[in-house]
Structures are given as C-alpha cells and as structure tokens.
C-alpha positions in Angstrom: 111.0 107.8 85.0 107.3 108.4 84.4 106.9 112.5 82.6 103.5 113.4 81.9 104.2 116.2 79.4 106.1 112.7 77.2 103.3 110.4 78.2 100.3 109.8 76.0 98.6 107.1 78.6 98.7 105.0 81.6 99.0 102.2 79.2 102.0 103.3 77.4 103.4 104.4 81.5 103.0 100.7 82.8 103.7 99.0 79.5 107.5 100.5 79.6 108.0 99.0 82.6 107.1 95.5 81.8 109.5 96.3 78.7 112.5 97.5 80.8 112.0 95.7 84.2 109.5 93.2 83.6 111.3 91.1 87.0 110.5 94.2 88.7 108.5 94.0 92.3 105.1 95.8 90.8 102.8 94.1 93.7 103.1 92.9 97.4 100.0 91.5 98.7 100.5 91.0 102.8 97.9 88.8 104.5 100.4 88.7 107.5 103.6 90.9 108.1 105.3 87.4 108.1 104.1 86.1 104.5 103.0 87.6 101.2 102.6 87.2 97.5 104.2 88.9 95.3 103.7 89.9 91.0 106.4 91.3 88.9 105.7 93.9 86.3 105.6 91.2 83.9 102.6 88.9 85.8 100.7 92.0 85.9 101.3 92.8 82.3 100.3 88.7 81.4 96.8 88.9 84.3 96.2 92.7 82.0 96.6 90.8 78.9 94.4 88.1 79.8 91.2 90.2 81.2 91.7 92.9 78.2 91.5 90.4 75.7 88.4 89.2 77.3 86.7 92.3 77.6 87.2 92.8 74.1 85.4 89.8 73.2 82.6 91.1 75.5 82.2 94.5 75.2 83.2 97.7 73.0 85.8 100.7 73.6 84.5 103.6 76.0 82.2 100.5 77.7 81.8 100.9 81.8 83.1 98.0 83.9 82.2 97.2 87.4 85.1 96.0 89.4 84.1 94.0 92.9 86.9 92.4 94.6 88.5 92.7 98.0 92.1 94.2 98.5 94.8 92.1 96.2 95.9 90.7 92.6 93.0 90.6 91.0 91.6 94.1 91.5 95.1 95.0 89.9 94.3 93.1 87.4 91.1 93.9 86.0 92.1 97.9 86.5 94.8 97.7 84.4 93.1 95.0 81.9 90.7 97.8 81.6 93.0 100.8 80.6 94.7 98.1 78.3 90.7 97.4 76.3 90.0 101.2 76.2 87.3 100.7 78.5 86.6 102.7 81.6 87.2 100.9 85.1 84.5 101.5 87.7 85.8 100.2 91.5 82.6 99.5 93.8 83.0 98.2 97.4 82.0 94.2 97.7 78.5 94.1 98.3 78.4 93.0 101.7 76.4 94.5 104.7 73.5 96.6 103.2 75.5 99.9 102.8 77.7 98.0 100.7 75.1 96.3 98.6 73.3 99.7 98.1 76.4 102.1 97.1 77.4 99.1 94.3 73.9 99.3 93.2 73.6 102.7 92.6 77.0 103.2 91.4 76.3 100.0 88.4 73.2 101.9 87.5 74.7 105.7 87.5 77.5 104.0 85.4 75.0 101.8 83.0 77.9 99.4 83.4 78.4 96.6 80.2 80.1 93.6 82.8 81.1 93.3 86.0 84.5 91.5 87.2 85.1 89.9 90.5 87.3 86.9 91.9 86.3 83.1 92.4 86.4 83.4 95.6 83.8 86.4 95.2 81.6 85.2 92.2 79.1 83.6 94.5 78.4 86.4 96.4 78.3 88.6 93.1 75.9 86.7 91.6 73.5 86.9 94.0 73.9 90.6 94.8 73.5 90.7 90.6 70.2 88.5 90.7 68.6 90.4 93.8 69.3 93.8 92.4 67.9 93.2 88.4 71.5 93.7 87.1 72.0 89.0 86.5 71.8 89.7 82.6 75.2 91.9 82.7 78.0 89.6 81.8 80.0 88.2 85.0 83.7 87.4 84.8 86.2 85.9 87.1 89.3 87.5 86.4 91.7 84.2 87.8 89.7 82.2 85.9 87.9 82.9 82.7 90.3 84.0 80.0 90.0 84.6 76.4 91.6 81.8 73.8 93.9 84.3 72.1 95.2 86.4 75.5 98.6 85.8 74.9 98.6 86.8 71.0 96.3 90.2 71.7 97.9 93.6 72.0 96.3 96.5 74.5 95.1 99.5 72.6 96.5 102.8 72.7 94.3 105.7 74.1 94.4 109.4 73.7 95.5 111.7 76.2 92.2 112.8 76.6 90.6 109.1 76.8 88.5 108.5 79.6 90.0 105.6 82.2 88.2 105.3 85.0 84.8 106.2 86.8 85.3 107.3 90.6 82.9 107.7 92.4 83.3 110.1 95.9 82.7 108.8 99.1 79.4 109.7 100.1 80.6 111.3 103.3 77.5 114.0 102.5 75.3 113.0 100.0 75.0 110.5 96.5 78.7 109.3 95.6 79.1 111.0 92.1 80.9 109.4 89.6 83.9 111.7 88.9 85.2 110.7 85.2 89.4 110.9 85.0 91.0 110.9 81.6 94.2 109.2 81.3 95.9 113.0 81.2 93.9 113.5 84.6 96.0 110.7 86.2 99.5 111.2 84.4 99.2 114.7 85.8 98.2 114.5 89.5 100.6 111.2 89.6 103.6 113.4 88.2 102.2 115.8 90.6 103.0 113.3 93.4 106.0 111.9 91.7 107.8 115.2 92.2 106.1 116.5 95.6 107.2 113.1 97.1 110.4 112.8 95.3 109.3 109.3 94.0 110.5 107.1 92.2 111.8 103.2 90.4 113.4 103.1 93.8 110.9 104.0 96.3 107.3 102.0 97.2 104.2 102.6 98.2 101.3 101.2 99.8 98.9 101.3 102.8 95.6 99.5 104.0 93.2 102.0 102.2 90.8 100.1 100.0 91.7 100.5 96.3 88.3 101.4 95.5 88.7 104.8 97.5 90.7 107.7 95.7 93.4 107.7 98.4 93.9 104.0 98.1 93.5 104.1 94.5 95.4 107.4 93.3 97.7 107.5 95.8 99.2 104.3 96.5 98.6 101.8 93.5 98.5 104.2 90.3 101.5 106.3 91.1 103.5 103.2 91.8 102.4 101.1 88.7 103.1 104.5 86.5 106.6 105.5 88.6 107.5 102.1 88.5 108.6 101.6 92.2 105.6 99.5 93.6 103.1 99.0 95.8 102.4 97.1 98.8 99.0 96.3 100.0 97.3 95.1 103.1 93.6 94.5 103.7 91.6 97.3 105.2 90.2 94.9 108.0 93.6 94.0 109.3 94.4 97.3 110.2 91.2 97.8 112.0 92.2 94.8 114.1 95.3 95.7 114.5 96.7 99.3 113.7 100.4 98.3 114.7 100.6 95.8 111.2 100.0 99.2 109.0 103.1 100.1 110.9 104.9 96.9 110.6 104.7 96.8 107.1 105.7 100.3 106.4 109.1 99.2 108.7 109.4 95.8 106.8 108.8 96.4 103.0 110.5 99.7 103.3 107.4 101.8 102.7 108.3 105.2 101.1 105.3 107.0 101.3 101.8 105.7 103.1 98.6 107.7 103.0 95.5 107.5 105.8 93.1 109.1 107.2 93.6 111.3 110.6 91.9 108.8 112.6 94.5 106.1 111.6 97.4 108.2 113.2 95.4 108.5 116.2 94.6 104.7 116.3 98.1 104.0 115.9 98.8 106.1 118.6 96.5 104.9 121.0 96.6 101.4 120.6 99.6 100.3 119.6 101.4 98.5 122.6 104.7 99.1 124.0 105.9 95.7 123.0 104.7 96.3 119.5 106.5 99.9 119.6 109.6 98.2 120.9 110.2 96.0 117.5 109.5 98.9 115.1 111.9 100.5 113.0 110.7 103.8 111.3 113.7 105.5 110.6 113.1 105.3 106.9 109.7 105.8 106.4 109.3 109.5 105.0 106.4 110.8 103.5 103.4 109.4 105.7 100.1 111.9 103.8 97.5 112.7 106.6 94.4 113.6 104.7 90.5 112.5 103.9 89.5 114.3 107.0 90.4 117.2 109.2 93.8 117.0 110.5 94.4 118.0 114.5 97.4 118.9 115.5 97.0 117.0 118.8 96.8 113.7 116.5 100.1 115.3 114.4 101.8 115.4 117.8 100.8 112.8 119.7 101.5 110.5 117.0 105.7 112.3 116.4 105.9 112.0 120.2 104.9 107.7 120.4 106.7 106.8 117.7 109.9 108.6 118.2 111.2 105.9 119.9 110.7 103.7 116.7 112.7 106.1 114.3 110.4 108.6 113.4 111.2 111.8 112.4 109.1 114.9 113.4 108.9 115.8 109.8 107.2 112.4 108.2 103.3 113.0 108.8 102.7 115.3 106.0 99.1 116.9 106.1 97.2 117.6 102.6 94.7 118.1 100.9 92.8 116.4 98.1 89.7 114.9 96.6 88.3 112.7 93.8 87.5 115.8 91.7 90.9 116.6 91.3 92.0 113.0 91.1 93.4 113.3 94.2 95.9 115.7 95.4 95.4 119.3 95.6 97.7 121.0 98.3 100.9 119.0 100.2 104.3 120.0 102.2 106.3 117.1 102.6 109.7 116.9 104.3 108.7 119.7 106.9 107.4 119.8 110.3 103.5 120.7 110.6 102.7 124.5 110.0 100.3 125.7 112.5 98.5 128.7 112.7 96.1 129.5 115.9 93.4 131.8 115.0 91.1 133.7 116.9 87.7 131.4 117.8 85.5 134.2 117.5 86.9 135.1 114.0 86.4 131.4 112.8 82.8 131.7 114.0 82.4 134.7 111.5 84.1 133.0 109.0 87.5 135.4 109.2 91.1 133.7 109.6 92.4 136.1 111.7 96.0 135.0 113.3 96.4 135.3 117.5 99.3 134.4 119.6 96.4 132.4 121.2 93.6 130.6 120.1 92.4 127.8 117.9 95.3 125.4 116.4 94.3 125.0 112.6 97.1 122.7 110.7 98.0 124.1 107.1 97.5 121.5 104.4 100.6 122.9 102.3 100.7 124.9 99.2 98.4 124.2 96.2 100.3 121.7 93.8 99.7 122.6 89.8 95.9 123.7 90.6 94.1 127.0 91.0 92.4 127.4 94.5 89.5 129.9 94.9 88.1 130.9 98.3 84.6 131.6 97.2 81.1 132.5 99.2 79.2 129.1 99.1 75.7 131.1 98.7 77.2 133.5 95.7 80.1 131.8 94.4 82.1 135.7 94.3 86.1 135.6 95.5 86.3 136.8 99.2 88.9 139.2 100.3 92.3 137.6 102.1 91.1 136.2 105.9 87.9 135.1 105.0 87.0 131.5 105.1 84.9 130.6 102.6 84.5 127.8 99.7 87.3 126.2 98.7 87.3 125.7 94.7 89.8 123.9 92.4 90.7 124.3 88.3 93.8 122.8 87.0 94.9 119.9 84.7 93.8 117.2 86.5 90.3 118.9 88.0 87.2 117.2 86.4 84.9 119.1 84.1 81.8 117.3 85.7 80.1 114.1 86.9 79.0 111.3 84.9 75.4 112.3 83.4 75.4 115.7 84.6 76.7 118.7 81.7 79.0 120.6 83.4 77.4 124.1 81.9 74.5 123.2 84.2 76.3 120.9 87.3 75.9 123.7 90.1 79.2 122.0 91.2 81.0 123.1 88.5 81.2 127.0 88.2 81.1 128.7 84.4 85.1 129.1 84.6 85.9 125.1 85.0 86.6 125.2 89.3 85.0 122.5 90.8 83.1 123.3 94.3 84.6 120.8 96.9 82.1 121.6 99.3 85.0 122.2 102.0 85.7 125.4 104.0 89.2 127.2 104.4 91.5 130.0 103.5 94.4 131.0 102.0 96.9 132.1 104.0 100.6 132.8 103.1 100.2 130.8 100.1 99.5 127.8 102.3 95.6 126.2 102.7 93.9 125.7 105.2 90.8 123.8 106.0 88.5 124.6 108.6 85.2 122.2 107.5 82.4 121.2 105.3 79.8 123.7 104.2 77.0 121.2 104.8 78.1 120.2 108.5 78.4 123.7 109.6 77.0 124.5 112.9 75.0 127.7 113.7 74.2 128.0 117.1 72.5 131.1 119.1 73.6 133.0 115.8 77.3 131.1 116.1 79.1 129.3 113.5 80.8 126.2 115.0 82.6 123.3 113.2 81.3 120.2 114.6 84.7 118.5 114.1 86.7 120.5 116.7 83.6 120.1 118.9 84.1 116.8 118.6 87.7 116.5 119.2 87.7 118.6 122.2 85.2 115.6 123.3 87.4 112.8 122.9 90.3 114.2 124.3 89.1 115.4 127.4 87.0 112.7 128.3 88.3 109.3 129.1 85.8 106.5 127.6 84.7 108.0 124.4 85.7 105.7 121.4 87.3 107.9 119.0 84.2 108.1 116.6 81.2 110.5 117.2 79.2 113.0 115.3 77.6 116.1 116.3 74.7 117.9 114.3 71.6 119.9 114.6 67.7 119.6 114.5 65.0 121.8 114.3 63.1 121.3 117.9 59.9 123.1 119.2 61.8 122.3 122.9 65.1 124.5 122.0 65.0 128.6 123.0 66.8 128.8 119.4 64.8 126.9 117.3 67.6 123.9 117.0 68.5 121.2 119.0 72.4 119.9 119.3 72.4 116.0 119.2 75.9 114.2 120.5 76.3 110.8 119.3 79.4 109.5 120.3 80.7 105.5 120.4 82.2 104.6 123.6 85.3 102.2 124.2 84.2 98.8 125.9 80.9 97.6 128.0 80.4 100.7 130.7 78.1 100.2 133.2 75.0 102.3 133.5 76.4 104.5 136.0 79.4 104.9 133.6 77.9 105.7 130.6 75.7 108.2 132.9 78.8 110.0 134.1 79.9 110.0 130.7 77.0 111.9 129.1 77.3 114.0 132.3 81.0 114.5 131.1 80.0 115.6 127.8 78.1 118.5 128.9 80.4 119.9 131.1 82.8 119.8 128.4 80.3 121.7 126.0 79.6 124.4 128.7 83.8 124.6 129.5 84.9 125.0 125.9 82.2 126.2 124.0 78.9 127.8 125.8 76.9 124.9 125.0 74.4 122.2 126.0 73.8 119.1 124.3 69.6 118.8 124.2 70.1 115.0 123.5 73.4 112.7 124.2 73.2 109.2 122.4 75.9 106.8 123.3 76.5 103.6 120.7 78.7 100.6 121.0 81.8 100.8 118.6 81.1 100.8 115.1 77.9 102.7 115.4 78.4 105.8 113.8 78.3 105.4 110.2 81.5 106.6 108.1 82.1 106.8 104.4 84.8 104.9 102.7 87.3 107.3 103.4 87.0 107.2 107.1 84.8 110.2 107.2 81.8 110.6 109.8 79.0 110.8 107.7 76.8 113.5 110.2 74.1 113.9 107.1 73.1 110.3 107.4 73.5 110.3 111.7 71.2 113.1 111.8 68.9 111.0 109.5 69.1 107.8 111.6 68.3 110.2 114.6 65.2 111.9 112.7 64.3 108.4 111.0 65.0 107.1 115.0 66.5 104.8 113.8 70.1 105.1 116.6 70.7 101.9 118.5 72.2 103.5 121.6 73.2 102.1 124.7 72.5 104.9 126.8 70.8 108.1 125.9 69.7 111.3 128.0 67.2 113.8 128.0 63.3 113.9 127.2 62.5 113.1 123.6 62.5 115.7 121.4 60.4 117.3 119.5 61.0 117.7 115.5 59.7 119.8 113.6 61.3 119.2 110.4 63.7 117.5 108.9 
C-alpha cells in the first residue's frame, strides 16, 4: 500500500505495482455498461514505456507536453509515459467547439509546450487545430501508434520528490485557467490524503464520467487508483449527459468504491433517472460518492438519499467536500457520515456573519480540513477574521501550490507572503468543519444586500416547474435601476414551451424573487438547454453570462422587459 512519507515518486508508486501485480485490473474503459476494455498494470506499464521512450528521443527532462485525447487508454498512457521521461504532462480538452479550441490554445502557449500527444483517431483534428492556431511546427505524436525503436529496452527515470509532474490548469469557472504546477510530493500527499479519508485501497476501485483533464477526474479517480493500486473505471463524459442512470450502472456493476461529481450530477440522477432504470440498480456497496466542484444543496443531498434508497443506498454515501486544483485536489471531506447541516440566519449571511438559528438558511458543511491549513481571511485586506465571519477561504499545506506557471509567487496576489493560496471561495469555520457559502467574484450586492446568486438560483429551480436545471444570475450597472444595478436571470428551460409558457414562466420567476428574497428581476432571458456556459467542472460560469449579456450576445428564446441601459461594464 501506497505511503507518501516512503514514496520518492509517482513513478516509483505505479512501477511497484506492475512489479507485484502486473495482471492486476489498472484500467476499465466502458463505452456501454454491457462491454468494455480493459489494461492490466502491466499494458499500462508497456503503452508508458513506449511513449516515454519516445519523448525522450523528442524532447528533454522538465519539457511541457500537451495531452489531447478523449476519455480512455491512451490519455493513461501518455500521462504516465510522461512522469516515466521526467517531463511535465499538460491535459487540455480536444479542441472541438470554439471554447474548446480557444482554452487548448491558451493553455499550449501559457505552457510553451515542446510536443503535443493525441490518438489516431484524433490526429486529424489535431493537426488542423495545430496549423490554424501557429503551433504545426511542435512535434505531433500518436500515442497507439508511433513508438520509439528501443521502447522495450529503455528504463523510466527516477524523479525527486520535489520534481515537477504535471501542469493543471483550473477550470475557468471565473476568469484565465491558470496553470497550477504539482510536484510529484504534491500528488503522493493529497492521494495518501485520499487513500486514508476514503479508506482506499489494492481492493477497492475508482472511477466516474469526469473528464480526466479536470482535477476531479484527474486527481481523484485515475491518480489515486494507479498510485493505491486498486483501479479505475472510466466512462465518457458525453454518455452520462445522455444518460445519467449509466454513471449509476457502472458504479453498481464494476463495484465502484468511491465516485466523485459535481452537485448537478446528483440532481440529474435524481431527476431523470426512470423507475425501470431504478428498479435494476443495486447500490448497496457503493460508499464514498464525493459531491464537490460546486455548491452543495442539501435539497440535492436529500432528494438524491431519498430516490435511490430503493436501489441500496445508504444515507451516509454522498459525501460533500471540498477541494481545488491549488491544493491538488482535496482540501476538507467527512465520509461515512450523514450530511452535517447547519441553518443560519439569512440576514447574517448577507453581512457576511455565520450565525446558527433553529431556522433559517440550510448551508451543508464540507467536512474537516484534511492535512491543510485553512484561513478565513477579508478578501479586500487579506487579515484573519474573528470566529462567525464569512470571509476568504485560504489554504497552505503539503500539497498547496506555491504559484502559477509564469507568475513568482512573492508577487502572485493569489499567493499571500506566508505560502496560503487564495481560492477565491467564501465560508467559515465552524466547529472545526468548513463551510462554503460562494465565490468572492459572483457575490451579489443588492439595495446595500449581500446575496449569493447560487441559492438564488436554487430556490428558482425548485419552485418552479419548467426551469432546466442550469441558470445564472448576476448584476449590471443600469441608468434604469433605483440602485444603480440591474439583476439579469438567465435560466435554460426543459423542452419547447410555447410562448405563453415561457411567458408564465418569467412571470413565475419574479414572483419567486419577490416571495423569497425582496427582489425583481430587471431582465429575464430564457435559453434552450445547453445555453448557459459552464466550465469543465460543471460550474456556471456567471463572469462570461454577464459578458455575453453586455457583449448581447444571449440567444434566448424568450426574454422580458425593456432593454436596458448599460453603463459600464
């Protein structure tokens, strides 16, 4: 079993495993819940081998590499054929639609990446993102085909500790991904982290849909189980989407340990999986399913326990933390315990004070801080507020990063002089658990009130029948507002409503505002499903909605209201 403290790499981690268990299950790749591929620890050590001895040829120690492939082998592959050269791995999304093409292109140019590796069945579509973006010169592999001449005969290097591994970049959700740089000590620790919060181990598998080139996907479902040893089983992003039941199905049918997702995957789950579909489930052994990457609402927690307790599942399985790419992943996690609520008093959260009520707002705690140092700091000072206040939330520890790639952390204003990294998230400490109530940049101030868009728009969608799941809710400076700023409600809705539907549902959402909150929307936008934009994680991305809105650039089906007036953006 994997021990940082006895660990110097990832290399040496994985290599001991092809040693003692090379027939070992290391990968299960699921295109349907009825067939998959699988590699052993050894195949993954051979497909290493192969692209490591390759990069050699190509390239030099400490040399960036951009990694393009879709969900399967071959991303596997070229990560770990990367650790085994000494070179640092950079996973980019395929450059598909324009977001796509765009994030790879800034990414390969933040990184001043040496080659870029992709599939055959990708290399076409490579190439020509390659040639229309100036990068064609860099060398282009195909990791299941080109191969050096000596593969089998070369040995992987061994890196420090302190080596770097791979270049992760953050989601975007609120501005420029920013590549955080994690060592090989960075990833031992937060796996062993993980390894002992989620009692993993030879025995027990992981695995999700979350694309690997996302931290969640990445950190916590195919590193820990290459370094721990127990697996990984993988299903493509797009198939869940489809069809949430197969994430589900292949938790039940591969025996899934531990599964991480976003909150908005429980609450697809719950909403659209079928009763026929529940009916052949079997989710009695599933027991650590991480809910993180976004808010978690206890109505999703409960809603969720409550559907699938038919299936098998216990109350205690959905597991809500806490974590980001700065601190290669996990920061704060409970497993193996029902949710720990805590309702607070609304007017306190809208003066930044936790202050518990036997009534009031529902805020989930994300479990006690795991081997890092949490700060709750002012965002405008960076000074430690007193217990109950809501402010910053900062991280140091072992596996924290000192900075981003091209910025000196002495001067990185996300990195404070005493090594805690700003995660840009609101919360508190309370009873030694954390809790998060939102992002600094998304906050709301209304009429001189602080509101959190995200409960806003949860109390939306599930009081109002019709609303897709999806919306974002932000603020502009109007010359038509008493208060100087407009509130703007973008929400996708479920299906074709008629006009007279979608008019009863913008109707809808202002009642709701005035009920729950005091409010008025001065625009409502309604746009079909997959209109509001999200970052890899799953996260709305309100920053670029309120641009699209400024830029009027939102394709809406219906919209309300007279146009408003800007004045600045």
């Amino acid at each position: 079993m994997m021990d940082s403290s006895r660990t110097a790499n990832a290399v040496t981690a994985i290599r001991e495993h092809v040693r003692s268990a090379p027939e070992r299950t290391a990968l299960i790749v699921v295109d349907d819940v009825a067939a998959d591929q699988r590699w052993s620890f050894a195949q993954v050590d051979a497909a290493a081998r192969r692209v490591g001895a390759w990069l050699a040829a190509h390239g030099r120690v400490g040399d960036r590499v951009l990694l393009l492939y879709p969900t399967g082998f071959e991303f596997v592959a070229a990560l770990v054929g990367c650790l085994y050269a000494g070179m640092v791995a950079v996973p980019a999304p395929l450059p598909g639609y324009p977001h796509e093409r765009s994030r790879a292109r800034r990414i390969a140019e933040n990184a001043g990446v040496s080659a870029v590796l992709t599939d055959t069945a990708e290399a076409g579509h490579v190439a020509e993102w390659m040639r229309s973006t100036g990068l064609a010169d860099l060398p282009l592999m195909t990791t299941d085909g080109d191969a050096a001449e000596d593969a089998e005969s070369w040995s992987p290097i061994e890196p420090e500790h302190d080596t770097p591994a791979i270049l992760q970049y953050t989601s975007g959700a609120i501005d420029e991904p920013r590549g955080v740089l994690v060592s090989h000590g960075d990833l031992l620790h937060n796996v062993e982290t993980q390894r002992r919060a989620y009692e993993l181990s030879a025995g027990t598998r992981l695995g999700g849909w979350v694309p690997l080139h996302h931290a969640m996907g990445l950190f916590g479902h195919l590193l820990p189980a290459l370094l721990v040893g127990g697996g990984c089983v993988l299903m493509h992003p797009a198939a869940f989407i489809r069809r949430p039941y197969l994430w589900l199905r292949l938790i039940d049918e591969y025996d899934v340990h531990a599964s991480a997702a976003p909150d908005f995957a429980f609450a697809m789950c719950q909403a659209r999986v079928t009763d026929e579909e529940l009916a052949e489930l079997d989710l009695s052994r599933w027991r650590v399913g991480v809910s993180a990457g976004e808010r978690v609402h206890i109505e999703t927690l409960e809603a969720f326990a409550k559907r699938f307790a038919p299936a098998g599942l216990r109350d205690d399985v959905v597991c809500p933390s806490y974590g980001l790419t700065e601190a290669t992943l996990v920061v704060s996690t409970d497993p193996f315990r029902r949710a720990v609520v805590t309702r607070v008093d609304e007017h306190g959260l809208e003066r930044h004070r936790f202050i518990p009520s036997t009534v009031g707002q529902a805020v989930v705690s994300c479990g006690r801080p795991r081997d890092v140092e949490v700060l709750i700091a002012d965002p405008g000072t960076g000074e430690a507020l007193p217990a109950g206040s809501i402010g910053e939330i900062w991280v140091r520890g072992p596996s924290v990063c000192r900075g981003y790639w091209g910025d000196e952390a002495t001067t990185d204003p996300a990195v404070s002089g005493d090594g805690y990294v700003r995660t840009g998230d609101l919360g508190t400490l309370h009873g030694g658990e954390l809790y998060v109530t939102g992002r600094v940049a998304e906050l709301l101030v209304v009429d001189g009130r602080c509101l959190y868009p995200q409960e806003i728009e949860r109390a939306l969608r599930a009081q109002i029948r019709g609303l897709g799941i999806i919306s974002a809710i932000f603020t502009v400076p109007s010359e038509g507002s008493a208060s100087g700023d407009a509130l703007v409600v973008v929400s996708e809705v479920n299906g074709r409503p008629s006009e007279d539907r979608l008019r009863h549902l913008a109707d809808e959402i202002n009642r709701t505002l005035d009920r729950e909150f005091g409010l008025r929307a001065d625009g409502t936008f309604l746009l079909r499903r997959g209109g509001v934009v999200r970052a890899t994680s799953g996260k709305v991305k309100r920053p670029a909605m309120r641009r699209r809105f400024l830029d009027g650039d939102l394709v809406a089906v219906y919209s309300d209201g007279e146009p408003l007036v800007v004045t600045a953006s």
